[in-house]
C-alpha positions in Angstrom: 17.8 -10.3 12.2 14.7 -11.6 11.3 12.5 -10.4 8.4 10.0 -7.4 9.8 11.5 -6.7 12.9 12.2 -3.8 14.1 16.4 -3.0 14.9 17.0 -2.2 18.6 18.7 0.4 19.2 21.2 1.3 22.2 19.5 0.4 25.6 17.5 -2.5 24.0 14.7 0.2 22.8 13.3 0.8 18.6 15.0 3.3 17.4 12.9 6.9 17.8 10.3 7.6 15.3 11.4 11.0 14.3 15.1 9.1 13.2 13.5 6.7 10.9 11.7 9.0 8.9 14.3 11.2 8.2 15.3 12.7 5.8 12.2 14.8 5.5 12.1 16.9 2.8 10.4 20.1 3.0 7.6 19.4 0.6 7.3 16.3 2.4 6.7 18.6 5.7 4.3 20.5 3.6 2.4 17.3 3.3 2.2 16.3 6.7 0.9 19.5 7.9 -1.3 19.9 5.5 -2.5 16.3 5.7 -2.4 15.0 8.8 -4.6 17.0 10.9 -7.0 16.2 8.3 -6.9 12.6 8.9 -6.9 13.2 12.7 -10.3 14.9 12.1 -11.8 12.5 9.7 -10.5 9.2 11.4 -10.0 7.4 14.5 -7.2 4.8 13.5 -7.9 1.2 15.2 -4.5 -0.2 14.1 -3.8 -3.7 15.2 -0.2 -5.3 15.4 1.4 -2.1 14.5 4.4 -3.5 15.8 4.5 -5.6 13.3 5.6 -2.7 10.7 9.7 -2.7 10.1 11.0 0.7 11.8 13.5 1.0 8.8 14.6 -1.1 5.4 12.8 -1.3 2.6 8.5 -2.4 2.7 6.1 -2.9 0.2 2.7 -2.7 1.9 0.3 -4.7 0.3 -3.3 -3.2 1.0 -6.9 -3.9 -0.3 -9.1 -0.5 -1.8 -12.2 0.2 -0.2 -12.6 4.0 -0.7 -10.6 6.9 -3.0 -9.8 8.4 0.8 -7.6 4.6 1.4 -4.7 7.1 0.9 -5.0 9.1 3.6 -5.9 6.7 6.3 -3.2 4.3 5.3 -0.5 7.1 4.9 -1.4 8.2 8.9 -1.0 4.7 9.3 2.6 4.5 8.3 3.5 7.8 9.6 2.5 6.9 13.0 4.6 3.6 12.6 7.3 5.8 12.1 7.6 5.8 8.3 7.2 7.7 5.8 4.8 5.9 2.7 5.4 6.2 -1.1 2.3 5.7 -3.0 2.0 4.9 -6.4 -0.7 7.5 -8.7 -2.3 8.1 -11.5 0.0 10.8 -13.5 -3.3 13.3 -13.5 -3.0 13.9 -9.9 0.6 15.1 -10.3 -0.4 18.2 -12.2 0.5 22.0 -11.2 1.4 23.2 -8.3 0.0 20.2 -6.6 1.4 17.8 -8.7 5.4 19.6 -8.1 4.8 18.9 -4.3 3.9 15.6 -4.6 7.3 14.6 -6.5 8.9 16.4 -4.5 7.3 14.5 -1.0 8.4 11.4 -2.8 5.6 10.3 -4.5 5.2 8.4 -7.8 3.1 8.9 -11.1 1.8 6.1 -12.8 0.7 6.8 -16.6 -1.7 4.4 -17.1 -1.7 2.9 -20.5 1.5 4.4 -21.9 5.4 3.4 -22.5 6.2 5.3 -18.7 4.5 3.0 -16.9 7.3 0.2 -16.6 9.0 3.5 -15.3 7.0 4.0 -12.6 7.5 0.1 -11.6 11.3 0.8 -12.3 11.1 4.6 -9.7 8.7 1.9 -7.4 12.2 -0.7 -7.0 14.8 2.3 -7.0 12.3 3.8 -3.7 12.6 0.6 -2.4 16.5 0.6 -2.9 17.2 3.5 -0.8 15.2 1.6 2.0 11.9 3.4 1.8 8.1 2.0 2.1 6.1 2.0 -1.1 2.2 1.7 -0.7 0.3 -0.4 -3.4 -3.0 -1.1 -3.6 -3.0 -4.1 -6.0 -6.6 -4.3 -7.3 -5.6 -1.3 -9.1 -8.7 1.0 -8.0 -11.4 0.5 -5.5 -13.2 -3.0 -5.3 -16.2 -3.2 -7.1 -17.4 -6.3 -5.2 -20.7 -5.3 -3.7 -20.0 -6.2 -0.3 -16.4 -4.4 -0.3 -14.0 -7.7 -0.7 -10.5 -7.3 -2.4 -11.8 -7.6 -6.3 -9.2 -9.8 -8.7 -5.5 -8.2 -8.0 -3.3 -7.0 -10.8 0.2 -8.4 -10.6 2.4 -5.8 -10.7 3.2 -5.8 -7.0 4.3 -9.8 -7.3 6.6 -8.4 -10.0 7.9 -5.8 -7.8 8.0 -8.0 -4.8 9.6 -11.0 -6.3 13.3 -8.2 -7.7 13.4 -6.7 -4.7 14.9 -7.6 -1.1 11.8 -5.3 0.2 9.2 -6.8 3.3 6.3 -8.0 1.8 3.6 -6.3 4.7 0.0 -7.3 3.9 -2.3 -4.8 5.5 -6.1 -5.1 5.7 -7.9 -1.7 6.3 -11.8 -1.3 6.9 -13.6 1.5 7.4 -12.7 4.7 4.5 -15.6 3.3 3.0 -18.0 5.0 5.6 -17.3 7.6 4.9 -16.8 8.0 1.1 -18.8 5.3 -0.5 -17.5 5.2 -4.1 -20.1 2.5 -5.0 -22.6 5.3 -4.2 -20.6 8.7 -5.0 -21.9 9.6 -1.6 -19.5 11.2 0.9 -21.0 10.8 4.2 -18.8 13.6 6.2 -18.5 12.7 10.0 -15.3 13.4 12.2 -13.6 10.6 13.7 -15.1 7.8 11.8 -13.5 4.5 13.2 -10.9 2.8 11.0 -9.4 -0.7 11.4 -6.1 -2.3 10.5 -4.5 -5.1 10.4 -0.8 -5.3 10.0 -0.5 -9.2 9.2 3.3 -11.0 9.3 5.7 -10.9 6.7 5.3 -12.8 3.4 8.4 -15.5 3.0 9.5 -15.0 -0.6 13.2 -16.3 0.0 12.8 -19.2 -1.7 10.5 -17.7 -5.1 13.5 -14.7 -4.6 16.0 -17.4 -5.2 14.6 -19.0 -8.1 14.0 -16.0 -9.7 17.5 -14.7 -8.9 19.3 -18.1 -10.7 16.9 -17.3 -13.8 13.6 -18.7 -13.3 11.5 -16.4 -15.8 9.0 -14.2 -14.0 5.7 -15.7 -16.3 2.4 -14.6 -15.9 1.5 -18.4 -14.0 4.0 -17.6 -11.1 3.0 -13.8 -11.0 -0.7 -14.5 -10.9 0.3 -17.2 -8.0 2.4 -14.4 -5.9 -0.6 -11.6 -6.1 -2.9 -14.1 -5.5 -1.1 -15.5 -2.5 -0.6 -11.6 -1.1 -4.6 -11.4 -1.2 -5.5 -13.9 -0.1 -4.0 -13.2 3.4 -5.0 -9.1 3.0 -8.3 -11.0 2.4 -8.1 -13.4 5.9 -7.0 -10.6 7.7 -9.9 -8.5 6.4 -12.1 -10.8 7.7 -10.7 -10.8 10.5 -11.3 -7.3 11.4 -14.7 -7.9 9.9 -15.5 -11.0 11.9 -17.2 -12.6 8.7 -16.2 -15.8 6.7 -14.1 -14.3 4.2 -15.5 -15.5 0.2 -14.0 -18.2 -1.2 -13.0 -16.5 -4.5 -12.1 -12.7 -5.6 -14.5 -10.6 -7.7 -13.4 -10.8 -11.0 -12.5 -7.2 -12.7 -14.9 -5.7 -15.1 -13.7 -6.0 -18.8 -13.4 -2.5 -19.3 -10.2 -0.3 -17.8 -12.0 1.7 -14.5 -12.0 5.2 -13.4 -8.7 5.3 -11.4 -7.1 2.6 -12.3 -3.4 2.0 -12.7 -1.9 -0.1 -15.6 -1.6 -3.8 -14.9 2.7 -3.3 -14.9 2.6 -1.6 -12.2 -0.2 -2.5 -9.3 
């Protein structure tokens, strides 16, 4: 079977929907009613090559971060592929009540700047392991280049990418920004704001898999090189969906650690 496609099931059809989410957890279902009618009202998904997105197996979905509502646009967009998305979080948002649910739907803290967060990289592979779809935003927190282009990419996700069997699934997403603008701190509220995606092809890693597999040492060089090779096609395909020459480099990150931001281990 080729990498990304979709198994067929009896009768030469995808298996249904409803079968390759399960198991579903009922603070997962907790989620989805809670959260899904709220992206319904707040966005009108313009997915493209959808079909691209593996109905089951393990995905890592690689996606540039244009707006702190990313998560809930891109977790209606795996849902309505017929997964169900793992995301990756600061450890403040798992607190309380709130916080119990969330761990229980599946999803996973990130404690940014402490000894856990190799753990969360280490919870990130075992997801990926039982077959699931992890969501990672690689540049960490939302882009601060002015014109909303993926900023400079940590490399956690090559590391992740690179000791696991998981699909590689860039995914460019335009739009969240319209209606939060974190540049601003302005939340412009309108329902139904359009939303664009891109779902591009498969990244090939066999052959860096390989190496690393007979002992080639996962350095910095070839991590920076992986990342940079993941964003730079979530970057094409961004322009894509933006019809604008995409910049020839990536905004560099500011010195100092940013508000959201997850250690540099892990995305």
């Amino acid at each position: 079977m080729s990498q990304g496609r979709p198994p067929v099931a009896r009768g030469g059809r995808p298996p249904n929907r409803w079968r390759t989410r399960r198991p579903l957890p009922p603070a997962l279902w907790l989620c989805v009613l809670v959260v899904y009618p709220v992206t319904v009202l707040l966005f009108r998904l313009r997915p493209r090559h959808g079909e691209r997105f593996p109905r089951t197996g393990p995905v890592i979905v690689v996606a540039n971060h244009v707006s702190v509502l990313d998560p809930l646009s891109c977790a209606r967009l795996v849902w309505d592929a017929g997964r169900v998305p793992h995301f990756l979080a600061k450890a403040s948002v798992f607190r309380g009540t709130a916080g119990r649910i969330l761990r229980a739907a599946g999803q996973i803290p990130v404690a940014r700047g402490t000894a856990e967060a190799r753990g969360s990289l280490e919870a990130a592979r075992a997801d990926l392991e039982a077959g699931n779809v992890v969501v990672i935003y690689p540049e960490g927190s939302v882009t601060r280049d002015p014109d909303w282009w993926p900023m400079e990419a940590r490399t956690g996700v090559a590391r992740l990418a690179l000791t696991s069997d998981a699909v590689v699934l860039p995914v460019a997403q335009w739009g969240p920004q319209r209606l939060h603008d974190y540049h601003t701190k302005r939340l412009h509220l309108r329902l139904r704001t359009p939303v664009d995606y891109l779902v591009g092809e498969p990244l090939d890693l066999a052959d860096l898999r390989a190496e690393v597999r007979a002992g080639r040492p996962l350095t910095g060089d070839l991590l920076r090189a992986v990342t940079d090779r993941m964003m730079v096609q979530v970057r094409d395909q961004l322009a894509e969906l933006r019809d604008e020459p995409a910049p020839a480099a990536f905004t560099r990150r500011p010195g100092r650690a940013l508000p959201g931001d997850l250690p540099g281990d892990v995305a």
